[in-house]
DSSP file (Angstrom, degrees, kcal/mol; ACC not computed):
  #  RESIDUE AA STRUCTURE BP1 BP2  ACC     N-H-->O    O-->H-N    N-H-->O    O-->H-N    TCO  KAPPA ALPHA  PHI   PSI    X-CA   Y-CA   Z-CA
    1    1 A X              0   0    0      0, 0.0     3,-0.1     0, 0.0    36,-0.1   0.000 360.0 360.0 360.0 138.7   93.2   83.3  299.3
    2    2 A X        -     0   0    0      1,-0.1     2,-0.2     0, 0.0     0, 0.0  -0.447 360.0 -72.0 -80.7 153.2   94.3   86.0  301.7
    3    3 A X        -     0   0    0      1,-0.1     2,-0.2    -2,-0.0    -1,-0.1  -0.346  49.4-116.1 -71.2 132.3   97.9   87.6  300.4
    4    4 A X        -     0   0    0     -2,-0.2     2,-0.8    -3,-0.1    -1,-0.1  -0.444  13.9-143.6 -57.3 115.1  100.9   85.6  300.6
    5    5 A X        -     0   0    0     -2,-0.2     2,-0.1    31,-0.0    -1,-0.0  -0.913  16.4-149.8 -97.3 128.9  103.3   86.8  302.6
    6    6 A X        -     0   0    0     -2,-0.8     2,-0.3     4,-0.1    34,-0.0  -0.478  10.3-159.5 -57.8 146.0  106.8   86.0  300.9
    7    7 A X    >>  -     0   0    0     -2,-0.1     4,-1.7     0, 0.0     3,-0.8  -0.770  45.9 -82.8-123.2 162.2  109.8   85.5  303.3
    8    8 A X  H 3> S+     0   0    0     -2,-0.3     4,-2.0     1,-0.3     5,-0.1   0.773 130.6  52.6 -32.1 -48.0  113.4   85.8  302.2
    9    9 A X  H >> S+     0   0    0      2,-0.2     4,-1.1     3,-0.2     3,-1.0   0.934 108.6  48.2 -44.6 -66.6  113.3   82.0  300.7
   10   10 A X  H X> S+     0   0    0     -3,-0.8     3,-2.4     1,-0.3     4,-2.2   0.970 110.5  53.5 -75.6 -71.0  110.1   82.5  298.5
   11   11 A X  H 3X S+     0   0    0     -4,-1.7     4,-3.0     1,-0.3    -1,-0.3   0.702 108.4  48.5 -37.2 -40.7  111.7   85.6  297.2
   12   12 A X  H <X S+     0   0    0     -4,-2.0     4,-1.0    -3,-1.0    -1,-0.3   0.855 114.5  48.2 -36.2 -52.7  115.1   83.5  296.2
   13   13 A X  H XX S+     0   0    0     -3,-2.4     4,-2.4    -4,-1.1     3,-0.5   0.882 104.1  55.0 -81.2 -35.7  113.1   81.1  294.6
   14   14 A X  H 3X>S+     0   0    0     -4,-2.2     4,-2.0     1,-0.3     5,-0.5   0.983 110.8  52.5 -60.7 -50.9  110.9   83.4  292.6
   15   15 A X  H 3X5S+     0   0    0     -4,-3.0     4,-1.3    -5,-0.3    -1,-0.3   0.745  95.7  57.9 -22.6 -56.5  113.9   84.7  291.4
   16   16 A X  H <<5S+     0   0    0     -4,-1.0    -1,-0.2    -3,-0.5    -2,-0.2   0.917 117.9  42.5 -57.2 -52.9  115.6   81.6  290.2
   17   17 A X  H  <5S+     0   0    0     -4,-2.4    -2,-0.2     1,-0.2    -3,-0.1   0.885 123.2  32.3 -62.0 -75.2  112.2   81.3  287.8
   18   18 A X  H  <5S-     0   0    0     -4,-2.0    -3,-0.2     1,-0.1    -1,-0.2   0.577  95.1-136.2 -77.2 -30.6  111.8   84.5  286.8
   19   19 A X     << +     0   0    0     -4,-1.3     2,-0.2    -5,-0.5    -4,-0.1   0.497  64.0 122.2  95.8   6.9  115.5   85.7  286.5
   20   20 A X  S    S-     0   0    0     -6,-0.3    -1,-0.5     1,-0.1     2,-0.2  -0.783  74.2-102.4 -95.4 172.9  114.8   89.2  288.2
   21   21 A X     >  -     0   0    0     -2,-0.2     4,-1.3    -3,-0.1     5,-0.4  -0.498  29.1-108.4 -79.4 144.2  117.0   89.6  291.3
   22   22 A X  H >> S+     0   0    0      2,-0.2     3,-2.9    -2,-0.2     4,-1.3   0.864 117.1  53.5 -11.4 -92.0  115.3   89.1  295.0
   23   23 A X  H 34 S+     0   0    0      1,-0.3    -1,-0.2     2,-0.2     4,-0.2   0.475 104.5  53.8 -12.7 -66.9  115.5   92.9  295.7
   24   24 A X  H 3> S+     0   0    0      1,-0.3     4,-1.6     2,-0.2     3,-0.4   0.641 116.6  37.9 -44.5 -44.1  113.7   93.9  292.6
   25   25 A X  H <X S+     0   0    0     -3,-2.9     4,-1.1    -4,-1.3    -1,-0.3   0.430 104.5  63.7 -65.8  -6.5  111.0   91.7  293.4
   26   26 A X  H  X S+     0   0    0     -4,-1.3     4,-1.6    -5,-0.4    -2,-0.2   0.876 109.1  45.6 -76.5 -29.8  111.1   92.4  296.9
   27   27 A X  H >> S+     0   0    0     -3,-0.4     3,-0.9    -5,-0.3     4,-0.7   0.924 110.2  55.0-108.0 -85.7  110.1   96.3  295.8
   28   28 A X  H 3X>S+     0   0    0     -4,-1.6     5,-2.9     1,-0.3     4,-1.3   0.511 104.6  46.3 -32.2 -51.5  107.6   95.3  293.6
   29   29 A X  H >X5S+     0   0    0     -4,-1.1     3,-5.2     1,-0.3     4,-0.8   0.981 111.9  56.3 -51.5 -61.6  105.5   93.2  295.9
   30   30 A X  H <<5S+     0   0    0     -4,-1.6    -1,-0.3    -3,-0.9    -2,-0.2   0.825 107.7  51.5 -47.2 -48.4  105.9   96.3  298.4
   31   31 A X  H 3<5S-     0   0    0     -4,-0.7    -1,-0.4     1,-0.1    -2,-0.2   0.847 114.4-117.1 -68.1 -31.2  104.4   98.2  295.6
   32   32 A X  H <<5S+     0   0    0     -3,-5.2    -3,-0.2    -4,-1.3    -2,-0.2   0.457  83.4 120.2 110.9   2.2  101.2   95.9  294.9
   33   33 A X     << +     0   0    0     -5,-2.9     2,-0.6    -4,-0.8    -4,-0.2   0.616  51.1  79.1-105.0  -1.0  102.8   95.3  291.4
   34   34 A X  S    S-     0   0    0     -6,-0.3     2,-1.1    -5,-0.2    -1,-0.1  -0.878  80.6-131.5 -92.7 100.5  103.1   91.5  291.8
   35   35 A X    >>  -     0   0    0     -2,-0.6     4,-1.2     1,-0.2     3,-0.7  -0.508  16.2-153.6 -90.7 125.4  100.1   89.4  291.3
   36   36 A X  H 3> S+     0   0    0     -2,-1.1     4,-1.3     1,-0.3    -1,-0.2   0.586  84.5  58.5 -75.6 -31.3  100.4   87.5  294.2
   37   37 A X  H 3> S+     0   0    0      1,-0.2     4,-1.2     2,-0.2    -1,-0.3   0.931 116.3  45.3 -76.9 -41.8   98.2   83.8  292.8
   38   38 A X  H <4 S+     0   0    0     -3,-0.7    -1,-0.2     1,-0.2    -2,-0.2   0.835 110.3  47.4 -59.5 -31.4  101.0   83.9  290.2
   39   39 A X  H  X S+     0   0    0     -4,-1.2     4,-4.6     2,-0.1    -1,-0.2   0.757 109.3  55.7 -31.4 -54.0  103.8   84.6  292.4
   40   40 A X  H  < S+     0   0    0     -4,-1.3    -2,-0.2     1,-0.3     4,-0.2   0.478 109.2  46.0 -98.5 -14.9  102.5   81.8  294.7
   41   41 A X  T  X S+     0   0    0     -4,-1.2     4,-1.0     3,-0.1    -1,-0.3   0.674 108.5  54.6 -99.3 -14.4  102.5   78.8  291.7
   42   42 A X  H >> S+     0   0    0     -5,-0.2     4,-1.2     2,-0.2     3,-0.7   0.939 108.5  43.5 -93.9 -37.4  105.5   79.5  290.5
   43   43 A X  H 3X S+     0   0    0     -4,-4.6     4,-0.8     1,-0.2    -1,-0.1   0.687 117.9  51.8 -53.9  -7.4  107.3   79.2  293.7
   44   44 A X  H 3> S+     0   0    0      2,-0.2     4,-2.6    -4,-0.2    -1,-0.2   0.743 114.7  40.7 -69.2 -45.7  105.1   76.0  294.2
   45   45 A X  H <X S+     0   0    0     -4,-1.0     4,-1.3    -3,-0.7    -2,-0.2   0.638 104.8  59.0 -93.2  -1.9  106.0   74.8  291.3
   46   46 A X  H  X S+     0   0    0     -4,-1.2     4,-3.4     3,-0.2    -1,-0.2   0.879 118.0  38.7 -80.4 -55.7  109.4   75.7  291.6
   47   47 A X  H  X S+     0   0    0     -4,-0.8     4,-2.0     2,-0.2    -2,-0.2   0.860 110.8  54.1 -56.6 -37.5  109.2   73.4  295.0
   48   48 A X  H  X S+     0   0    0     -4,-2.6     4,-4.4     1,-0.2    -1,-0.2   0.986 112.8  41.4 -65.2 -45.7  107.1   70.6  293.9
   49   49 A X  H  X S+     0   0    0     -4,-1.3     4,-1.0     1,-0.2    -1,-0.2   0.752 113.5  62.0 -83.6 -17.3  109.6   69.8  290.5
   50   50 A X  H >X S+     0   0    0     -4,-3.4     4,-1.8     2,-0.2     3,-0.7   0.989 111.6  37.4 -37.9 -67.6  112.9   70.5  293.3
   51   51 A X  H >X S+     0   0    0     -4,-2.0     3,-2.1     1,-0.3     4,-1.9   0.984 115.9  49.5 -75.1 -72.7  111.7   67.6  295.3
   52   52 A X  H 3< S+     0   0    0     -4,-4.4    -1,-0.3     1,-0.3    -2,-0.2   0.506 110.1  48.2 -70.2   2.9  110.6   65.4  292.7
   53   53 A X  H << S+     0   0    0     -4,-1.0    -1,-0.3    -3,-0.7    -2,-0.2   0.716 121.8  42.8 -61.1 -46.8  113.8   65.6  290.5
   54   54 A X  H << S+     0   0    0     -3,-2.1     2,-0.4    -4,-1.8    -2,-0.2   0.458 113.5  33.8-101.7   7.6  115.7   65.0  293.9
   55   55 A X  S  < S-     0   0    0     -4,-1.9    -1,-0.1    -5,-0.2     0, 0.0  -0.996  73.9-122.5-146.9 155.1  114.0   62.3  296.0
   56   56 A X        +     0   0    0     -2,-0.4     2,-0.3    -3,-0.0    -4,-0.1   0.045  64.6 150.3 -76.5  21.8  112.1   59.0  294.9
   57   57 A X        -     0   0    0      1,-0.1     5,-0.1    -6,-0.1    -2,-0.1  -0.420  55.2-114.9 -81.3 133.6  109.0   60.7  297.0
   58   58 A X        -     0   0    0     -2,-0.3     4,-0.2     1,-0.1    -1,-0.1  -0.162  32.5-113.6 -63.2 151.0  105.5   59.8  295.7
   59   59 A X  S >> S+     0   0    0      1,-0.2     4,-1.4     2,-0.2     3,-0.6   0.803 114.6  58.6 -72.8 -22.2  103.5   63.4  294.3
   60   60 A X  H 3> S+     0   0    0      1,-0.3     4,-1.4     2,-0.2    -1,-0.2   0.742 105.5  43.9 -91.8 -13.6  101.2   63.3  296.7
   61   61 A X  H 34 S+     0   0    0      2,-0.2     4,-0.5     3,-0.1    -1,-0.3   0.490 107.2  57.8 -92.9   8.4  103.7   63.5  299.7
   62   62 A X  H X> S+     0   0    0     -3,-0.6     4,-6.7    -4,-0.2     3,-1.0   0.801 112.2  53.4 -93.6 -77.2  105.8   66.2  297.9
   63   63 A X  H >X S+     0   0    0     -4,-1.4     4,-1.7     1,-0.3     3,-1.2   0.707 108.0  41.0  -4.2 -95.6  102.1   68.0  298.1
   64   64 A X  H 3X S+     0   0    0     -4,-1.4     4,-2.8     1,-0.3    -1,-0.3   0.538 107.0  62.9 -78.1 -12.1  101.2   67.8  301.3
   65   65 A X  H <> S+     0   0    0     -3,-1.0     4,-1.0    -4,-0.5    -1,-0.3   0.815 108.2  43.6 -51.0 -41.6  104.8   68.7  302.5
   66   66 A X  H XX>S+     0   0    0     -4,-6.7     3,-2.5    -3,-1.2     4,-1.4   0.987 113.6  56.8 -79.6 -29.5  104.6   72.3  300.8
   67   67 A X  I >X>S+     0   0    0     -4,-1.7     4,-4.7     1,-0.3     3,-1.1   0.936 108.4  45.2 -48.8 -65.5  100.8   72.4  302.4
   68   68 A X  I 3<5S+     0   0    0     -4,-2.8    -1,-0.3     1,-0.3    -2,-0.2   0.376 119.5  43.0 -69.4  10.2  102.4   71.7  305.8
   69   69 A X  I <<5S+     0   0    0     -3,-2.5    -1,-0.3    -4,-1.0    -2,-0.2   0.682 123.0  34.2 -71.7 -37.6  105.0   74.4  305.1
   70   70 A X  I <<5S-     0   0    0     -4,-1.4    -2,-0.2    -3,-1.1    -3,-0.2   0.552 112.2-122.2-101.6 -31.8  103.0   76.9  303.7
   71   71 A X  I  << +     0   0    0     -4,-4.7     2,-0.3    -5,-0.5    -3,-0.2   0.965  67.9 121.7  68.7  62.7   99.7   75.8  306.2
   72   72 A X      < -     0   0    0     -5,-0.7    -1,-0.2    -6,-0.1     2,-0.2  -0.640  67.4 -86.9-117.5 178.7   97.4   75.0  303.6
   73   73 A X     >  -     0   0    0     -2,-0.3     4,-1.3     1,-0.1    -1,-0.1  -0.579  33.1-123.6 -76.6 156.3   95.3   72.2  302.3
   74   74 A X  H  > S+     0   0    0      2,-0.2     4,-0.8    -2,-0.2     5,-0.1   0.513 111.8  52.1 -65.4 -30.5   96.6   69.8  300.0
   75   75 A X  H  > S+     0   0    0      2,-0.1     4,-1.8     3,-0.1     5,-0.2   0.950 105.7  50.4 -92.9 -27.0   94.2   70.4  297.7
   76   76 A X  H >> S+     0   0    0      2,-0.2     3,-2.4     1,-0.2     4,-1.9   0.982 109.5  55.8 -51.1 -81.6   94.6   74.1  297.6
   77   77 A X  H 3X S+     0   0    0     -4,-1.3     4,-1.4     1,-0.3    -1,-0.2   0.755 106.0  47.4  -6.3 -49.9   98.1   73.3  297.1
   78   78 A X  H 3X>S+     0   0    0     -4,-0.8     5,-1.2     2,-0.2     4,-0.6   0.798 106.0  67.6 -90.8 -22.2   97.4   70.8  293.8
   79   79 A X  H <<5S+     0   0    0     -3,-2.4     4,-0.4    -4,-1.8    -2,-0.2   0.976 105.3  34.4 -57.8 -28.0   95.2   73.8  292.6
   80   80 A X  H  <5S+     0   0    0     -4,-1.9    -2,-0.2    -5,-0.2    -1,-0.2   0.975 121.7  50.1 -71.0 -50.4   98.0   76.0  292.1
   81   81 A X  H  <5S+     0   0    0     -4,-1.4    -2,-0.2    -5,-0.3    -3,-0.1   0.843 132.8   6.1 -48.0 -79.2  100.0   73.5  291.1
   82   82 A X  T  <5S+     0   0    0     -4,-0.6     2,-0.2     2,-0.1    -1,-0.2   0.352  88.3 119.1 -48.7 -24.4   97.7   71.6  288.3
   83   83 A X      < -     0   0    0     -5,-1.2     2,-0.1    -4,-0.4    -4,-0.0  -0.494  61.9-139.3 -56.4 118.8   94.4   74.0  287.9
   84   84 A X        -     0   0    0     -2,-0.2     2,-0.2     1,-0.0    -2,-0.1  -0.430  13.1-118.0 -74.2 158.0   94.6   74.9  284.3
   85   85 A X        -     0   0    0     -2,-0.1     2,-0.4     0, 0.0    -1,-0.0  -0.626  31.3-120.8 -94.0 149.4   93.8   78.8  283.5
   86   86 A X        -     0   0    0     -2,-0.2     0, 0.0     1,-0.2     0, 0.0  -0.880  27.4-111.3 -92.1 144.6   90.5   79.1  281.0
   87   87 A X        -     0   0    0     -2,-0.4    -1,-0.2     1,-0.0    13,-0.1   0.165  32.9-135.7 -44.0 179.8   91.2   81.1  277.6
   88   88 A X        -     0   0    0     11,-0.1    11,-0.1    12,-0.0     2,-0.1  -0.608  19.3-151.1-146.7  91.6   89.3   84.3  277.7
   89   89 A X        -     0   0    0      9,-0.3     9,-4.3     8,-0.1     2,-0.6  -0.249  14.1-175.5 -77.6 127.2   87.4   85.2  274.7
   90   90 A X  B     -A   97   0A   0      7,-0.3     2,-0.3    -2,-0.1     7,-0.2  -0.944  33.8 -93.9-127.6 162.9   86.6   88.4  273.4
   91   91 A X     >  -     0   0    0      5,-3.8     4,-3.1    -2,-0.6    18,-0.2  -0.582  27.5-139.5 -57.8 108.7   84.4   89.6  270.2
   92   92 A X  T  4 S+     0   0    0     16,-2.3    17,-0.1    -2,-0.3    -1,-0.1   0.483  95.8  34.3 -49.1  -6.7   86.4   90.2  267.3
   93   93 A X  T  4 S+     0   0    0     15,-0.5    -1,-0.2     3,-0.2    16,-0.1   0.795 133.0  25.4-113.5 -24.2   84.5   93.5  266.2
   94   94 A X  T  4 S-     0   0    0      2,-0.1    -2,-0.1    -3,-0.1    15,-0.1   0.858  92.8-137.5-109.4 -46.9   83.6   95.0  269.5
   95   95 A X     <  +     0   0    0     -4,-3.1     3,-0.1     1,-0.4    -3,-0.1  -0.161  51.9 146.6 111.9 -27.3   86.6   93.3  271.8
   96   96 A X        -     0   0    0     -6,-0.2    -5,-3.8     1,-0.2    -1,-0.4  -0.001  54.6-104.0 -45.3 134.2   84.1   92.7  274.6
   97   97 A X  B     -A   90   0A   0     -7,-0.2    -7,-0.3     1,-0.0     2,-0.2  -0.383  45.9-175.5 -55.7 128.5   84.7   89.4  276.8
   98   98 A X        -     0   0    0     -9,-4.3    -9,-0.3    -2,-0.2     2,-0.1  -0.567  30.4 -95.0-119.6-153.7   82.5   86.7  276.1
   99   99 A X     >  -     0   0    0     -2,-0.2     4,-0.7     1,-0.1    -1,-0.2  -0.177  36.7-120.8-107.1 178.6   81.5   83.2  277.1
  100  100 A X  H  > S+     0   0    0      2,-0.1     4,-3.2     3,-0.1     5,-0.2   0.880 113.4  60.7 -52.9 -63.8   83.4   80.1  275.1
  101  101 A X  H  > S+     0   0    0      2,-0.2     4,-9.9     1,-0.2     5,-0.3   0.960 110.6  38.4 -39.2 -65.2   79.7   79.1  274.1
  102  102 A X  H  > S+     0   0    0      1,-0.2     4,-1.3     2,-0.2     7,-0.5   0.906 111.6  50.6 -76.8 -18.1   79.2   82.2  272.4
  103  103 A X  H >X>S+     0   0    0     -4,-0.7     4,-1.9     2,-0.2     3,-1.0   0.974 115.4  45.1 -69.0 -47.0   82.2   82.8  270.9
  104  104 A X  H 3<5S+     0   0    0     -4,-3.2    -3,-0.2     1,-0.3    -2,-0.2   0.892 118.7  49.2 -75.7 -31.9   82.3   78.8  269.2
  105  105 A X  H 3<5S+     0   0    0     -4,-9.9    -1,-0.3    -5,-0.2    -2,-0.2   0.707 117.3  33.1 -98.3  29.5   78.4   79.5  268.2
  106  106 A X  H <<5S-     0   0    0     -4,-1.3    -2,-0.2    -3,-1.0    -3,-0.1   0.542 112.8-109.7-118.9  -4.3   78.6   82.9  266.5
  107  107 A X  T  <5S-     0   0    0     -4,-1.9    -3,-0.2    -5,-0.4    -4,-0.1   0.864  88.2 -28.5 111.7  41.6   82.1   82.3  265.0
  108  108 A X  S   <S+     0   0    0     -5,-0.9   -16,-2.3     1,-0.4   -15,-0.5   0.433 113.9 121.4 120.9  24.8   84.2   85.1  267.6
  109  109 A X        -     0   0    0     -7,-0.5    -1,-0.4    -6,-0.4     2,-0.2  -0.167  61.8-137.6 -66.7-178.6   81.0   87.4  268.0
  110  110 A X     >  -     0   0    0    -19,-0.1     4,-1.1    -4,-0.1    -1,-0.1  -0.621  35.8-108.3-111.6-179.1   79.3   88.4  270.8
  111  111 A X  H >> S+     0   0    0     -2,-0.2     4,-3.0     2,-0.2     3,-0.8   0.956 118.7  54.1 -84.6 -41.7   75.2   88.4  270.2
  112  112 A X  H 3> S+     0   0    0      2,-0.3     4,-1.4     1,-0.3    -1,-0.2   0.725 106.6  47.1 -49.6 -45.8   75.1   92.0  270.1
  113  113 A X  H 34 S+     0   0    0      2,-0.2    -1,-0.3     3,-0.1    -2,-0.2   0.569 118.4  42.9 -68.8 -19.8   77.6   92.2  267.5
  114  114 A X  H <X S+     0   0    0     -4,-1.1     4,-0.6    -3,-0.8    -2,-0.3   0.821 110.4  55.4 -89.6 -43.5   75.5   89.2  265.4
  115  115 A X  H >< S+     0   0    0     -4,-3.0     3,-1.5     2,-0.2    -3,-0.2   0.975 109.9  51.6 -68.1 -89.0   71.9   91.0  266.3
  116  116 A X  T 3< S+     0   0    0     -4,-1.4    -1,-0.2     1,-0.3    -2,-0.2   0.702 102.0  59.2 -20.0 -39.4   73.7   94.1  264.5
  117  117 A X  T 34 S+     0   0    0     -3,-0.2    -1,-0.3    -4,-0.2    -2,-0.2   0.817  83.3 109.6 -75.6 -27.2   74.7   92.0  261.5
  118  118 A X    <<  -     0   0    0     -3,-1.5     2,-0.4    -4,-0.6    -3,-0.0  -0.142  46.0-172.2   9.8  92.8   71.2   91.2  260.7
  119  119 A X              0   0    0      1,-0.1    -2,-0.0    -2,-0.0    -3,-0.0  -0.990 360.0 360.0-113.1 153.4   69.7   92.6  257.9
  120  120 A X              0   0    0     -2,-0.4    -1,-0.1     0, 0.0    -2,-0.0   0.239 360.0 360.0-127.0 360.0   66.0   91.9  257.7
C-alpha cells in the first residue's frame, strides 16, 4: 500500500486509541517514526467498532463505507481490519528468524543450530 496520508480527522482518532495528543503524532508521522499499516488499522478499527456500536448497519456495509471514504477496496479494508499478524520465531541459541515448521520440528532451533548439536 502506498503511504497514508492522515488528515486532521485520522489524526484525532489515532489519538483517542493511542492516548498521545494529535500534535505529537502529527510530528512523528512527519518524522517517518510512525509505522503507517499500524496507524491505518487502528483508525479503521477505531471506525468500524464506532459505527457498529451506533447504528443497526450490517458489517459488510460499515466496510465498504470506510472503503468509499478512504478509496479502497473492501477487501483491502477487511484485511486491516481482520488479517491476523503471524508469530515470528526465532532460534533459541543463535536468535535467528526461522520458519514455524522449523521451529515446532527441532523444538525452537534453527537446523544450523541442530546440525551443530550433533555429535557423531
Amino acid at each position: 500500500m502506498k503511504h497514508f496520508q492522515f488528515t486532521e480527522d485520522e489524526y484525532n482518532k489515532l489519538s483517542i486509541v493511542t492516548g498521545i495528543p494529535a500534535i505529537e503524532l502529527q510530528k512523528l508521522d512527519a518524522l517517518g517514526l510512525i509505522v503507517n499499516a499500524v496507524a491505518v488499522r487502528l483508525v479503521f478499527q477505531y471506525e468500524y467498532r464506532l459505527q457498529k456500536k451506533n447504528t443497526k448497519v450490517i458489517p459488510k456495509l460499515i466496510i465498504q463505507a470506510i472503503a468509499n471514504k478512504y478509496d479502497m477496496t473492501a477487501a483491502k479494508v477487511r484485511k486491516y481490519l481482520f488479517a491476523r499478524e503471524r508469530p515470528v520465531y526465532y532460534c533459541s541459541q543463535c536468535h535467528k528468524e526461522i520458519s514455524n515448521l522449523e521451529y515446532r520440528r527441532n523444538d525452537g532451533l534453527c537446523n544450523k543450530c541442530v546440525i551443530e548439536g550433533i555429535t557423531l
